[in-house]
C-alpha positions as CSV (number, residue, x, y, z in Angstrom):
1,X,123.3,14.6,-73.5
2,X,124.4,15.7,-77.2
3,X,126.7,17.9,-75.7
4,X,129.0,15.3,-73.7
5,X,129.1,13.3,-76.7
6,X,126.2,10.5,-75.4
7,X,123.8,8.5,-78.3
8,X,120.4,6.6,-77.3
9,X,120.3,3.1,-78.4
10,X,117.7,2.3,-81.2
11,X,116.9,-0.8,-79.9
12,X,117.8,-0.2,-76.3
13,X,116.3,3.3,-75.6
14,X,115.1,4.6,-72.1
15,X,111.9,2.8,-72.3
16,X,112.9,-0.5,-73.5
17,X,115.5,-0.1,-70.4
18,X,112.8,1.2,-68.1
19,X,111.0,-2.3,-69.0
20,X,113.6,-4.5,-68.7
21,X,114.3,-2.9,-65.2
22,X,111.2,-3.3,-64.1
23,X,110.6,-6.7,-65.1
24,X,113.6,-7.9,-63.2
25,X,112.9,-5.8,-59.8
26,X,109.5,-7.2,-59.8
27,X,109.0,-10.7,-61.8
28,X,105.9,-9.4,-63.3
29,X,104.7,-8.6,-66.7
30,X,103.0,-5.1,-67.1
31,X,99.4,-4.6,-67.5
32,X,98.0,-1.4,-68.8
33,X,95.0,0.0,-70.6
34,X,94.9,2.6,-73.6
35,X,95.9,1.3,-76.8
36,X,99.0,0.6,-78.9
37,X,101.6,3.6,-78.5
38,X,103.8,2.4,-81.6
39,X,103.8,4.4,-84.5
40,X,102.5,2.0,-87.0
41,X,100.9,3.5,-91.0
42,X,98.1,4.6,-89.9
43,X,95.0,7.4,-91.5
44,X,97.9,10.2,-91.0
45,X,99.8,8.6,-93.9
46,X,96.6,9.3,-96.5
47,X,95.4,13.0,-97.4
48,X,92.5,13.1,-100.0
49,X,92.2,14.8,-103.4
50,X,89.5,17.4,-103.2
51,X,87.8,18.5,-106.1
52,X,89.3,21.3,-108.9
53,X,88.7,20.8,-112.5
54,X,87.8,17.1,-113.0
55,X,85.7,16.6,-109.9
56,X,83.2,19.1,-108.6
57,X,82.9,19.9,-105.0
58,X,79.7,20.9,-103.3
59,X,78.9,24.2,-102.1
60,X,79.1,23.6,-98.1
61,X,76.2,25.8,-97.2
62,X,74.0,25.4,-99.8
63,X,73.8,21.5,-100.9
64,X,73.4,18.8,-98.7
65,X,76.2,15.9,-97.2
66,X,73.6,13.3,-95.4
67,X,75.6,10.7,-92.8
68,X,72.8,8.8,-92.0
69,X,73.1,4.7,-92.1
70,X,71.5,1.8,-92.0
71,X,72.7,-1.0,-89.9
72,X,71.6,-4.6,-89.5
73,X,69.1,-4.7,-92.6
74,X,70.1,-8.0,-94.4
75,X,68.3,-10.1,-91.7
76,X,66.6,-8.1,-89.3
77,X,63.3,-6.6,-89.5
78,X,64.3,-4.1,-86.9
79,X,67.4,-2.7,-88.1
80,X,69.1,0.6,-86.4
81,X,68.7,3.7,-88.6
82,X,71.4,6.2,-86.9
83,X,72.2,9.7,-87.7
84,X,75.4,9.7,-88.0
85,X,78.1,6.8,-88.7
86,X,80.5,7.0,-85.9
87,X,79.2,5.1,-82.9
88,X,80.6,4.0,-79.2
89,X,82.3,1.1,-79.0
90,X,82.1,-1.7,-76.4
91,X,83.8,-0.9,-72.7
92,X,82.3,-2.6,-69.5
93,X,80.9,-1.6,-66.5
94,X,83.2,-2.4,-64.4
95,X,85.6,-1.4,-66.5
96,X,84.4,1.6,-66.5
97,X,82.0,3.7,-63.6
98,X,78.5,3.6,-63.7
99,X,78.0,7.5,-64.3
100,X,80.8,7.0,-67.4
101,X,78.6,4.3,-68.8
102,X,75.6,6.6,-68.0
103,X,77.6,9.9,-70.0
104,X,77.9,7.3,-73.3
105,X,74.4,6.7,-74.0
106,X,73.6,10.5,-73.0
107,X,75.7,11.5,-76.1
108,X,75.2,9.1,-78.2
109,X,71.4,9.5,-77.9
110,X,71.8,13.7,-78.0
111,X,73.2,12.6,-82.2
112,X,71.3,9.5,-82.7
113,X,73.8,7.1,-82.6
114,X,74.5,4.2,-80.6
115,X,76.7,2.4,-77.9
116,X,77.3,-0.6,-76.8
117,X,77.7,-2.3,-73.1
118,X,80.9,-4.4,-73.0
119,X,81.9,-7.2,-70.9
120,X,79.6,-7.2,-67.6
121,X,76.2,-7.1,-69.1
122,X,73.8,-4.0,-69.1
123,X,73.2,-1.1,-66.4
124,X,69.7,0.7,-66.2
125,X,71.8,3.7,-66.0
126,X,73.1,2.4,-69.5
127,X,70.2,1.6,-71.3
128,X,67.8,4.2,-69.6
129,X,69.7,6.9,-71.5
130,X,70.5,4.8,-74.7
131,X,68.5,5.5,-77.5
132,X,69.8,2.5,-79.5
133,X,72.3,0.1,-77.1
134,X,73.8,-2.7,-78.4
135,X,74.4,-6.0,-76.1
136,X,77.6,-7.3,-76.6
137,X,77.6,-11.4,-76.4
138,X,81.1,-12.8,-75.1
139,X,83.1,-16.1,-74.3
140,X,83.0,-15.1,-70.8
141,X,79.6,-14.7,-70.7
142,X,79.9,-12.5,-67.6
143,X,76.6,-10.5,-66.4
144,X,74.1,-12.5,-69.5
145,X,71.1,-12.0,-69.2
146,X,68.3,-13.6,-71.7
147,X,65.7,-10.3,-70.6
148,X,68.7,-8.1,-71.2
149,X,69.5,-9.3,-74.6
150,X,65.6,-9.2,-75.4
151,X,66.0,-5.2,-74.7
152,X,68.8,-4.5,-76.7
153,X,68.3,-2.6,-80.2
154,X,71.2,-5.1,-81.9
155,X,73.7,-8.2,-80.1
156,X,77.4,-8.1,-81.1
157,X,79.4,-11.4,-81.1
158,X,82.4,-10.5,-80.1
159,X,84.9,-12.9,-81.0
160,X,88.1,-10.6,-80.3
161,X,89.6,-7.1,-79.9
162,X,92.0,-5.3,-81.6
163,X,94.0,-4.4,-78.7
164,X,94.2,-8.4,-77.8
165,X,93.4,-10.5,-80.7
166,X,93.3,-14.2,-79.5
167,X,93.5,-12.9,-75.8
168,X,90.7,-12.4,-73.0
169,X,89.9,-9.6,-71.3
170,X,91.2,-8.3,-67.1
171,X,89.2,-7.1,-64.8
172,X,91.4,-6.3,-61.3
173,X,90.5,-7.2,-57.7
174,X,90.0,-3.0,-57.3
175,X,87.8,-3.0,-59.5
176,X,85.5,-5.7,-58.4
177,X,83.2,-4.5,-56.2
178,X,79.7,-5.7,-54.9
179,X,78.0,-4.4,-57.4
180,X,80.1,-5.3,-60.5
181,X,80.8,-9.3,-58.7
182,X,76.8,-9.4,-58.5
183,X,76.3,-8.2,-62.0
184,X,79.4,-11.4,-63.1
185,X,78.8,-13.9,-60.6
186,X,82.3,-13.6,-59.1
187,X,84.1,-13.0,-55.7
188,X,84.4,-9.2,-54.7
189,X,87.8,-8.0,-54.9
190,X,89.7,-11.1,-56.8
191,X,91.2,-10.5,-59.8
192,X,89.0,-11.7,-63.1
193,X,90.2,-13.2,-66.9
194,X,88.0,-13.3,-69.3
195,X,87.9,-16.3,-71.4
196,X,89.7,-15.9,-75.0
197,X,86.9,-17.9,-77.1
198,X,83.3,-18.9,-76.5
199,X,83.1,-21.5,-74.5
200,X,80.1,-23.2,-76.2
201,X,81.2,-23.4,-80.1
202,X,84.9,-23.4,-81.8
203,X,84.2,-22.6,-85.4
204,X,82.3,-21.1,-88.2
205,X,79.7,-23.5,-88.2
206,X,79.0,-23.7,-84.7
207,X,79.0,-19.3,-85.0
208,X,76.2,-20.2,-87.7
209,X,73.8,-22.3,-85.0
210,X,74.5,-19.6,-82.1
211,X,73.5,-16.4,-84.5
212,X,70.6,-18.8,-84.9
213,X,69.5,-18.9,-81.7
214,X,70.1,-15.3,-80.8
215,X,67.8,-14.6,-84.1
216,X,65.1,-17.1,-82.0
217,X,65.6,-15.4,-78.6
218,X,64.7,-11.8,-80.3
219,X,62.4,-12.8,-82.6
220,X,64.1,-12.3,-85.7
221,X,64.0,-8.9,-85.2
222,X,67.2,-7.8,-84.0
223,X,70.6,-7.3,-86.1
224,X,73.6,-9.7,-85.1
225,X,77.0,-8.0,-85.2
226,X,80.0,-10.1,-85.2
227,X,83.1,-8.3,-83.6
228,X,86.6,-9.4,-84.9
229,X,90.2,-8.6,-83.8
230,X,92.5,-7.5,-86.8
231,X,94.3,-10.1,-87.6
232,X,93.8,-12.3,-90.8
233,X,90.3,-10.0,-91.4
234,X,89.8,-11.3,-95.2
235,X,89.1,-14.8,-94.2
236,X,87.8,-13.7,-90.7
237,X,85.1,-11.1,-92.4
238,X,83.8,-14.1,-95.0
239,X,83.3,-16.8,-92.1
240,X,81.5,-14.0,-89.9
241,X,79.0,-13.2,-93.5
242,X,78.8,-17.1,-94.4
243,X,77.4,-17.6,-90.8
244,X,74.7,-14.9,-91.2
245,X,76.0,-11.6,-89.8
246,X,74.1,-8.7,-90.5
247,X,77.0,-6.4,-89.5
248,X,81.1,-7.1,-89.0
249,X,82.4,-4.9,-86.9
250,X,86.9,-4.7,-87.4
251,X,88.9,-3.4,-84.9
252,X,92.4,-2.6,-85.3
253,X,95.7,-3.2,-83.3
254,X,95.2,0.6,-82.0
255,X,92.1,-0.3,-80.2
256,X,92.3,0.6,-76.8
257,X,91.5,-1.6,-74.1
258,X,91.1,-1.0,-70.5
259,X,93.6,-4.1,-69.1
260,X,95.8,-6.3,-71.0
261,X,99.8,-7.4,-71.0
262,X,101.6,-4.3,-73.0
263,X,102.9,-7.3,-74.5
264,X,100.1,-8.0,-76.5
265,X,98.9,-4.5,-76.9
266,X,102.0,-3.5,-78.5
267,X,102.7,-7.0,-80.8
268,X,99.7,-8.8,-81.8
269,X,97.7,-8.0,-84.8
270,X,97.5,-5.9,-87.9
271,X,97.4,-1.5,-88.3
272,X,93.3,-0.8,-88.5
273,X,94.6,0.7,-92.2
274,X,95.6,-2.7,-93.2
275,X,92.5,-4.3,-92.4
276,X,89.9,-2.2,-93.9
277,X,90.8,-3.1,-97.3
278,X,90.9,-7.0,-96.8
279,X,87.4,-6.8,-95.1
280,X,86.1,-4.8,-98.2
281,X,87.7,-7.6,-100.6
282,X,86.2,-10.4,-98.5
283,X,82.8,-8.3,-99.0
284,X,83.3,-7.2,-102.4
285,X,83.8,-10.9,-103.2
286,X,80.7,-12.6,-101.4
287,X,78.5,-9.7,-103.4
288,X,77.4,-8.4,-100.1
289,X,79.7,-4.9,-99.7
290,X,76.9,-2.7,-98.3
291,X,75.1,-5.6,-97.8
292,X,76.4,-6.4,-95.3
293,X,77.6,-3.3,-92.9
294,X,81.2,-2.9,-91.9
295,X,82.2,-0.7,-88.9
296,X,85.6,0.0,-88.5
297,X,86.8,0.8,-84.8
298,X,91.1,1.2,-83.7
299,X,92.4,4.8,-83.1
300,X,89.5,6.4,-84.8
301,X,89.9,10.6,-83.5
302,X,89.0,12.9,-86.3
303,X,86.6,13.1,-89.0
304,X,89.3,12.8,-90.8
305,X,89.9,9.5,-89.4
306,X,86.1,9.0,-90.2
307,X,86.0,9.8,-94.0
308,X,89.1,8.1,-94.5
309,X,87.8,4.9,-93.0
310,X,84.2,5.5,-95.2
311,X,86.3,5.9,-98.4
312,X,87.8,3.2,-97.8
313,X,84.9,1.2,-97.6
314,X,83.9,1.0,-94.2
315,X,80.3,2.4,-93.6
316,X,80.4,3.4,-89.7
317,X,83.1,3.6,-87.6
318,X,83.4,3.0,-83.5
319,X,85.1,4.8,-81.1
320,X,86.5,4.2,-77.7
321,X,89.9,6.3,-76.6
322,X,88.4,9.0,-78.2
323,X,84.8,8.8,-76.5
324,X,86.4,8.4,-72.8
325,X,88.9,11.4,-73.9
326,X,85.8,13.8,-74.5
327,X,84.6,12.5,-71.0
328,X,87.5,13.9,-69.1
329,X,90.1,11.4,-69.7
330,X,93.6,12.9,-69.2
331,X,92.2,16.5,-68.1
332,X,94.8,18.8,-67.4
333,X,93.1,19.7,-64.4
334,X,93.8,16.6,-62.5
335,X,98.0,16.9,-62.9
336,X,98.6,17.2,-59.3
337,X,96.4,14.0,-59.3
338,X,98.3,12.1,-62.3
339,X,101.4,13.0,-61.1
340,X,100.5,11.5,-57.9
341,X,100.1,8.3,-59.2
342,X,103.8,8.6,-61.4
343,X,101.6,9.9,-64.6
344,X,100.4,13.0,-66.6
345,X,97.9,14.5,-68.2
346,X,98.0,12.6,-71.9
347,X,100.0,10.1,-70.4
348,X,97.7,8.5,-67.9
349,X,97.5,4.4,-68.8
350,X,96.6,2.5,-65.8
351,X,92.8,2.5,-66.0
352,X,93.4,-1.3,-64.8
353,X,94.1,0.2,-61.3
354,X,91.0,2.0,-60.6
355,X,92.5,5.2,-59.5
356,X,91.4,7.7,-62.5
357,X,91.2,11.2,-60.8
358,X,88.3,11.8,-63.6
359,X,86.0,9.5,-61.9
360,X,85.8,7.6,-65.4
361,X,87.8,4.0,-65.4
362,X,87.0,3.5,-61.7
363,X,84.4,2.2,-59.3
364,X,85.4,4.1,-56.2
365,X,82.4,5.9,-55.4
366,X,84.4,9.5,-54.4
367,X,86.2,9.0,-57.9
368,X,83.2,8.1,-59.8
369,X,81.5,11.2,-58.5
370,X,83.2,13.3,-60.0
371,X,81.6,12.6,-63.4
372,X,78.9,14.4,-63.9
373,X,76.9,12.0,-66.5
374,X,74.9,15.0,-68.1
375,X,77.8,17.5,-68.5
376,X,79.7,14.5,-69.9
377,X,76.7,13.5,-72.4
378,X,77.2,17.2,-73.5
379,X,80.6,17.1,-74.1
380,X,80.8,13.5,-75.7
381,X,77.8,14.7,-78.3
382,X,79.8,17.5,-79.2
383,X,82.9,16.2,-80.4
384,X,80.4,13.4,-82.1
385,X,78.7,16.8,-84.0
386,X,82.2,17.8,-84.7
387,X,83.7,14.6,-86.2
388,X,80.5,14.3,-88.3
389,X,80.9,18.0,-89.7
390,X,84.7,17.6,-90.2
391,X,84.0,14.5,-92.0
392,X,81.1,16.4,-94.1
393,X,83.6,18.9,-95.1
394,X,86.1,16.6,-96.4
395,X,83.1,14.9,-98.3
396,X,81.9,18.4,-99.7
397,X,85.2,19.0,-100.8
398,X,85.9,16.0,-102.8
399,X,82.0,16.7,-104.4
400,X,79.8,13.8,-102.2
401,X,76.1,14.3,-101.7
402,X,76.8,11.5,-98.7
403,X,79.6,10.3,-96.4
404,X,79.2,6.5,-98.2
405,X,80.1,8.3,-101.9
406,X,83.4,8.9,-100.6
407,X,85.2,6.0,-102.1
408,X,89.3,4.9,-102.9
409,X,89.8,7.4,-105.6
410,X,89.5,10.4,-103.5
411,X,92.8,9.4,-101.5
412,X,96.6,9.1,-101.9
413,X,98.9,7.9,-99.4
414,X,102.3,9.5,-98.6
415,X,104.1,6.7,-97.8
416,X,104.9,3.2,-99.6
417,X,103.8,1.3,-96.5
418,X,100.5,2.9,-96.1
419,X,100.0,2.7,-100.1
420,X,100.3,-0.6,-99.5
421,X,98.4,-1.4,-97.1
422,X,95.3,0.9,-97.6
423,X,95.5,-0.2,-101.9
424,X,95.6,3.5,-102.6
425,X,98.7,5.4,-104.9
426,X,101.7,6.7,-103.6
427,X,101.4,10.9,-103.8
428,X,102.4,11.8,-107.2
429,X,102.2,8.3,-109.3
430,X,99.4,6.1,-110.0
431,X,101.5,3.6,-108.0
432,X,100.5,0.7,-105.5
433,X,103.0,-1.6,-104.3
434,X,101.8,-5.0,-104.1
435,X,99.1,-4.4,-106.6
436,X,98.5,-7.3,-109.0
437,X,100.9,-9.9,-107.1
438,X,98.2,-11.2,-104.0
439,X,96.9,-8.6,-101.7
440,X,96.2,-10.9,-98.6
């Protein structure tokens, strides 16, 4: 196109044209899973400073790194000991198939972390091979179940998602079949919306009396997370601890989600790298930073990503994308199949159509089969193992006995907006914009 003289648009390029076409040929707005495909600061803008002559590193295969935390412990007296700190986040069944839901607590039990249901309520598939599952608790209270909750190892409130802050969930008519409209209570085969707040309180206070009854139905015994959409997480983070949360889980705009408007994917709230920092001050300020647990979830895929997140200040992560990628997601070996369905391999978004050739974001029974739960356990604790050493090695490097030592010091950012936004100096200079004039 260079060559006879053509220029893209900025602002109306191929895609943005694509939409608008779209749009008008059909009167519909588009739905899609995955997460935010914007380029927005993110953990590639930071590198750390590993040790030389004023810090010394740790000799890899001599001197231990632990990764081990502790989450839940400011209320509970059973709190979850795990492993390692990077843990599976929330996605349904229903969302996804029953042998993918199966494959997520087979590798998250094979490193000793845990993972959590979603929307729909629990599977015995789900929590027969979780070693620690947590029971997610939301406004649409779909698939609830008191005797469920009693068997979970910790409840998350969720009270948003990064991918749709303010918004509820989707659940299509495909994917509502028997089984998943038992499990909900709902008509097979018509489309479902999740609620977009809990139908039974409207504020901080009211979250204070419902953590109290959860504590009541378990007994006091298990942890409360409360799950929060990136959006204003400073003042989000300190309502969540003031009404007794043991854990505040923060997810970032890069979240992935498996069916919401691309509007809303792509335009409500804030970079994951932003919110870390103003969860940590909300923490720091209320005395409880440690205290209280923070997991970090929203585009997390390396352990890079993971002891970037640690250092700054986050003391687990979650994953999603990245746990459903190690599945199968997007496998090259299904092309034919992707392109099929207009799609390819690493481009695939339309898990809200129930048509994944790799059996995972489906409930056709020929699809689903083609998971094999075990093999997919195997592969999903691998990549676990190798985020966990990757982030070991970074921590080695910068001279850490423990992932949780890795702190703000040990990183630099590369470019003014992430230096910003994560409260760490521009490369070079001892520089943060913003500092010292607000930082909410």
């Amino acid at each position: 196109m260079a060559a006879l003289g053509l220029r893209e648009s900025a602002t109306f390029d191929r895609a943005t044209i694509a939409d608008i076409q779209r749009a008008a040929a059909t009167g519909v707005y588009d739905i899609r899973g995955w997460g935010a495909k914007r380029r927005v600061p993110h953990f590639d803008d930071l590198l750390f400073l590993g040790a030389s002559m004023s810090r010394y590193p740790l000799e890899g295969y001599r001197e231990k790194c632990d990764t081990d935390v502790v989450l839940g412990d400011r209320h509970a007296s059973k709190p979850l000991h795990l492993q390692i700190p990077v843990t599976i986040a929330g996605m349904s069944f229903g969302a996804l198939s029953a042998n993918a839901k199966e494959a997520l607590g087979r590798g998250a039990s094979e490193v000793g972390t845990s993972t959590t249901t979603g929307d729909g309520g629990m599977t015995p598939e789900e929590r027969g091979q979780s070693r620690h599952l947590v029971y997610q608790y939301l406004p649409s209270r779909y698939g609830m179940n008191p005797d469920d909750l009693r068997k979970a190892d910790a409840i998350e409130i969720v009270l948003g998602q990064g991918a749709k802050p303010g918004g509820g969930g989707m659940l299509l008519g495909q994917k509502i079949t028997e089984r998943v409209a038992g499990m909900r209570t709902l008509p097979v085969g018509i489309d479902q919306r999740s609620a977009s707040r809990h139908p039974d309180w409207t504020g901080p206070d009211d979250l204070e009396i419902k953590i109290g009854e959860l504590r009541e139905i378990t007994d006091w015994k298990t942890p409360i997370y409360v799950k929060i959409g990136a959006s204003r997480p400073y003042y989000d983070t300190a309502l969540a601890v003031k009404a007794g949360a043991d854990v505040v889980v923060v997810d970032g705009m890069q979240g992935g989600t498996a069916a919401t408007q691309q509007v809303f994917i792509e335009n409500v709230g804030i970079p994951t790298l932003a919110a870390i920092p103003q969860a940590v001050q909300a923490l720091q300020e209320l005395g409880v930073h440690r205290k209280v647990q923070l997991i970090v979830s929203g585009c997390i895929r390396t352990g890079a990503d993971v002891a970037k997140a640690m250092a700054l200040g986050a003391d687990a992560v979650a994953i999603g994308t990245a746990a459903l990628i190690a599945l199968g997601d997007n496998d090259p070996r299904y092309a034919a199949e992707y392109a099929a369905l207009g799609s390819a391999p690493g481009f695939y978004d339309d898990f809200q159509d129930g048509r994944d050739p790799a059996g995972i974001t489906t409930q056709d029974p020929e699809l689903a089969s083609r998971l094999d739960p075990i093999a997919g356990g195997r592969r999903l604790a691998n990549y676990l193992r190798v985020l966990t050493m990757e982030a070991q090695t970074i921590a080695r490097a910068c001279g850490k006995s423990h992932l949780h030592n890795l702190e703000p010091e040990d990183l630099v950012a590369l470019t003014i907006e992430a230096s910003a936004m994560a409260r760490v100096p521009l490369a070079g200079t001892s520089w943060i914009p913003g500092a010292g004039q607000g930082t909410l």
